[in-house]
N, C-alpha and C positions, 0 to 999 in steps of 0.2 A: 448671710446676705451682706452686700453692702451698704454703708449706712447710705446712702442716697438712696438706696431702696428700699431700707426699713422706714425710712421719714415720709418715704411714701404709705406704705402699707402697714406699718404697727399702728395698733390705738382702734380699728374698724371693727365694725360690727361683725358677728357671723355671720356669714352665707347662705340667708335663708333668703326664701321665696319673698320678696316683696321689703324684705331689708333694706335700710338706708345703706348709701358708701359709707357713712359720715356719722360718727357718736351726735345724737341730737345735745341738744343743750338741757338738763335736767333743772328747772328751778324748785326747790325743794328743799325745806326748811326740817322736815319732820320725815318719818317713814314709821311703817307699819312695824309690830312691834315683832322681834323673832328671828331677824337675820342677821346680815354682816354691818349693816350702816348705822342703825339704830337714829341720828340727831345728823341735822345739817352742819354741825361743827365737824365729825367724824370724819364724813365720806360724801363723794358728789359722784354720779358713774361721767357725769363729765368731766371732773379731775382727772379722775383713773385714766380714763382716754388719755391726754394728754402724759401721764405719768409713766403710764406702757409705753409710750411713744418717746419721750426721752430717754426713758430706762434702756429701750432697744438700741440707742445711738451710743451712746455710752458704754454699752459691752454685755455681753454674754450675763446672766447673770445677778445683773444689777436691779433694785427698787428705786422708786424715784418718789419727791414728794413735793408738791407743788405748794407756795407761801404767797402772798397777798404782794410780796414786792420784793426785789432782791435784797434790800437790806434787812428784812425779816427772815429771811434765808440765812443771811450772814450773823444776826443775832441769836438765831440757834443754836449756831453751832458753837458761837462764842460763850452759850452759855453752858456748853457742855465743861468748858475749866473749871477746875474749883479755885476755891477762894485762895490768893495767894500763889497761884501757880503762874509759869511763864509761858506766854504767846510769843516765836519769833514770827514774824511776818516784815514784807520787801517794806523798804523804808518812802519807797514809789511804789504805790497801789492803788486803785480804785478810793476815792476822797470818803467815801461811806463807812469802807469797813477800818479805816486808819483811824476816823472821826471814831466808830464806835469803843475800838480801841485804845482811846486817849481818852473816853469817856468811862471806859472802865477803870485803867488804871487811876485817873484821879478821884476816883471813887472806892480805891484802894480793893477792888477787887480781882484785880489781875498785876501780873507787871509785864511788859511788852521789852522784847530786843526788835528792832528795826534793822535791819542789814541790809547792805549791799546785794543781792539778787546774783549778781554777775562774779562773785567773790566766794566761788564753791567751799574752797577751802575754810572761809568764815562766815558761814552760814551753815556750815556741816559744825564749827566749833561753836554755834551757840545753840545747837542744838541740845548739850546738854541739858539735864535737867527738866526742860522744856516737857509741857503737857500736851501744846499744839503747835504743829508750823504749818502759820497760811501760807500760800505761796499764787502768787500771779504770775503765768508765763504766755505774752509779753504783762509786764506790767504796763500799769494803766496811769500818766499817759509819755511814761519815757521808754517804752517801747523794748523795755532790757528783758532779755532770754536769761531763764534757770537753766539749769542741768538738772532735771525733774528728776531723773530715775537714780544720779548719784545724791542729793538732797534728800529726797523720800525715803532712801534704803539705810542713810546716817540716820534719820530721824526716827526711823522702827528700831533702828540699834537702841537708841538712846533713849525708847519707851513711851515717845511721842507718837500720837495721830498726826495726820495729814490729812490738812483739805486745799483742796485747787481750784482756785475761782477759772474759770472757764471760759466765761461770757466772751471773751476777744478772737479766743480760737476755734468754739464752737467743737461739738464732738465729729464735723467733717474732717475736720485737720489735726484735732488731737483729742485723746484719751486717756486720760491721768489716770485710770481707776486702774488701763491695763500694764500702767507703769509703776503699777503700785499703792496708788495712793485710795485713803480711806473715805473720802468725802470729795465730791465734785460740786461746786456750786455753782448756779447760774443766773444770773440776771435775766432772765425770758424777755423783760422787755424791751432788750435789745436785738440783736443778730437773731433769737429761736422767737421768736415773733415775727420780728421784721418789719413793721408798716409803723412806729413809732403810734401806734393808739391805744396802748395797755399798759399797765405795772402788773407785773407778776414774777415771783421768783421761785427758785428750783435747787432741793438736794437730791443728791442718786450716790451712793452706797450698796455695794453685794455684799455688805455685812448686814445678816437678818436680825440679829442683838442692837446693832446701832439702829439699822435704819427703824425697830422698835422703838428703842429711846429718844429718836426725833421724833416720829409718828407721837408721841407720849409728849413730848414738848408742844408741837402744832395743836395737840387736842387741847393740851393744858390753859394754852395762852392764844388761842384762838385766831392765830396770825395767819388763817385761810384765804386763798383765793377767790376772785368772784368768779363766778360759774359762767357769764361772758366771755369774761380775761380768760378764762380755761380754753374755752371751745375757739376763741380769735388766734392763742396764741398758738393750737394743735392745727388751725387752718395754714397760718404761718410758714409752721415747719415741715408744710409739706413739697415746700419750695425751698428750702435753707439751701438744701445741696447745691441749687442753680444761683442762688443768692450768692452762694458765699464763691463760687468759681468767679463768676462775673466779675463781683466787688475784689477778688484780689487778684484776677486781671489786668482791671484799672487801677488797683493802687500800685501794681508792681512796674506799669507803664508809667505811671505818675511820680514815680518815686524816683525813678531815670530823670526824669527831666529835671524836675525839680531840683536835684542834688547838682544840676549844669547851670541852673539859673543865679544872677549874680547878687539877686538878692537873697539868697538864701546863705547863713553860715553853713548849716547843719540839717542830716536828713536822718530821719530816724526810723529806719523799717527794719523787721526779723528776717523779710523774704517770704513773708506767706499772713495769710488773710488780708483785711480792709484798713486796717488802720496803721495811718503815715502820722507821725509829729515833723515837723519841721522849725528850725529855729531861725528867728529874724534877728535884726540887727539888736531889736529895743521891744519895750511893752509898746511907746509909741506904735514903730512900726508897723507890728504885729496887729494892733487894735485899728489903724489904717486901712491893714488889709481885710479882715475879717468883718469891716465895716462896707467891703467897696465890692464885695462878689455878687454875683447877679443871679446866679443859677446856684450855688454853693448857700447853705441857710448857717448863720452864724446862730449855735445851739447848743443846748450844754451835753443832750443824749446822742447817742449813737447805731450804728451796725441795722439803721433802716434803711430803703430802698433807696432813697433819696440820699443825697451826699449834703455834710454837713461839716462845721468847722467852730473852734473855738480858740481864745487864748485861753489858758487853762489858770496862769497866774492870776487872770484877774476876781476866781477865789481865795480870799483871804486864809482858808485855810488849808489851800497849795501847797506841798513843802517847800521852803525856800530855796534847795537842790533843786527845782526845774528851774531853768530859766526864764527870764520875765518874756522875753522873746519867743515860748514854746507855742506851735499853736497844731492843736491836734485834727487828724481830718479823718475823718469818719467817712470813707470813698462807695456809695452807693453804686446802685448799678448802668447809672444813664450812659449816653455816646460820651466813649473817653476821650473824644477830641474837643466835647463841649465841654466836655467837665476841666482841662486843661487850656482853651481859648478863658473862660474866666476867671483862671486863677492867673493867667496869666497876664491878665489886664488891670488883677485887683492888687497884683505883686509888684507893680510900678508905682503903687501908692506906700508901698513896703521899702521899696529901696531907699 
């Protein structure tokens, strides 16, 4: 099937007489003693719903495991390194799993190469050695494409795992697992949610030994979901499919214009999904406009229905490599000519 049709249909009850469409929400701390769940740290059959239901988008194959927030997601798997071993990961990435990464290494339990994304040939050379290579495609928020499946396939040479954060492209547009790679991570509470009212995060692996050894982490250090967040974020992604055409509809309409606006230097799209960067003159500028949009919400999340925007420098621990001027837009699915009438009346305050 296709996944616009497995987001509708995986994760549902069987077909009995009198059956819900819809996995109910299970609250339940405890269970009777003798089967598969045994303790509310374990297992939730609301989890599961949701976990069948990513696992199915992802690819033939796959297990999926749902975490309390996507950076507990990203902590897992970071803690699969041993001590002393090397992380390459894009030197532009999601600000969470860089931070946890500079929080490892100065605590002398990893050491981290940073690389260029868009620089195949030196990022297949520092693969050496390496235990793991993260990899964002696009990263998050300079918007630069890998070459996943020439990346991924040095990195298995070279006796590294691979994990693919995902959250930007969602498994409608891409699928890291079926180009290879060992580990797919996802921020849920972005784009496979969608209504911006949850934190929850997500691993999916078709290796039964690994996806064992995180299940064995999740239980150890209890970084579970709440059984809410479970059942909001599987109601979610039973619209992702339409979500995600819509939102890069309008970004890919948006991205035209904008690249013609004379306030803009710089546009920043791969050509497919919801998120545009654009770069202004100055941080001024930038925090000008991001100040003057009426319909656009100046926001640090993303990939909800609603369209949103930020400068992204004015976290301090931004890499210095973006521009002060970057501001990222996170293109929801309203009328694209509203959504382009206020950028473009906020973008005169930009110039």
């Amino acid at each position: 099937m296709h996944p616009s049709t497995r987001a509708v249909h995986a994760g549902r009850p069987d077909r009995e007489p009198d059956a819900p469409f819809n996995a109910p929400i299970t609250m339940a701390s405890t269970y009777v003693a003798g089967g598969d769940r045994e303790y509310g740290r374990y297992a939730n059959p609301t989890w599961e719903a949701f976990e069948e239901t990513l696992a199915a988008l992802e690819g033939d194959g796959a297990r999926c495991l749902s975490f309390a927030s996507g950076l507990a997601a990203v902590a897992t798997v970071l803690d699969l390194v041993g001590a002393d071993q090397v992380v390459v990961a894009p030197r532009h990435a999601y600000n969470g799993s860089i931070g946890q990464l500079a929080d490892l290494e100065a605590r002398g339990r990893v050491r981290t190469r940073l690389v260029d994304i868009t620089d195949t040939a030196a990022v297949i050379a520092a693969c050496d050695d390496a235990a793991l290579v993260w990899l964002e495609s696009p990263t998050n928020p300079a918007m630069e494409v890998a070459d996943l499946p020439a990346i991924i396939a040095a990195a298995h040479e070279a006796g590294a795992r691979v994990a693919v954060d995902n959250t930007f492209a969602t498994p409608i547009l891409q699928r890291p697992l079926e180009l290879g790679a060992d580990i797919v991570v996802h921020s849920a509470t972005k784009y496979l949610s969608g209504h911006s009212d949850l934190l929850l995060g997500a691993l999916v692996t078709q290796d039964e030994q690994l996806h064992g050894v995180l299940k064995g982490r999740r239980d150890l250090l209890g970084a579970i979901p709440g059984t809410v967040e479970a059942w909001l974020a599987l109601r979610g992604m039973r619209t992702l499919a339409l979500r995600v055409e819509k939102a890069q509809e309008n970004a890919t309409e948006l991205a035209a214009r904008l690249a013609a606006h004379p306030a803009v230097t710089e546009v920043r799209y791969p050509g497919f999904g919801g998120m545009v960067s654009v770069v202004l003159g100055s941080a001024e500028a930038a925090d000008r406009m991001t100040a003057s949009t009426r319909l656009w919400v100046n926001a640090t999340s993303l990939g909800g229905v609603e369209s949103s925007l930020e400068r992204r420098r004015r976290w301090a621990s931004e890499p210095v490599t973006i521009p002060e001027g970057l501001v990222r837009l996170s293109v929801g699915i309203e009328n694209v000519e509203d959504l382009w009438t206020d950028l473009e009346q906020a973008l005169q305050f930009g110039a």
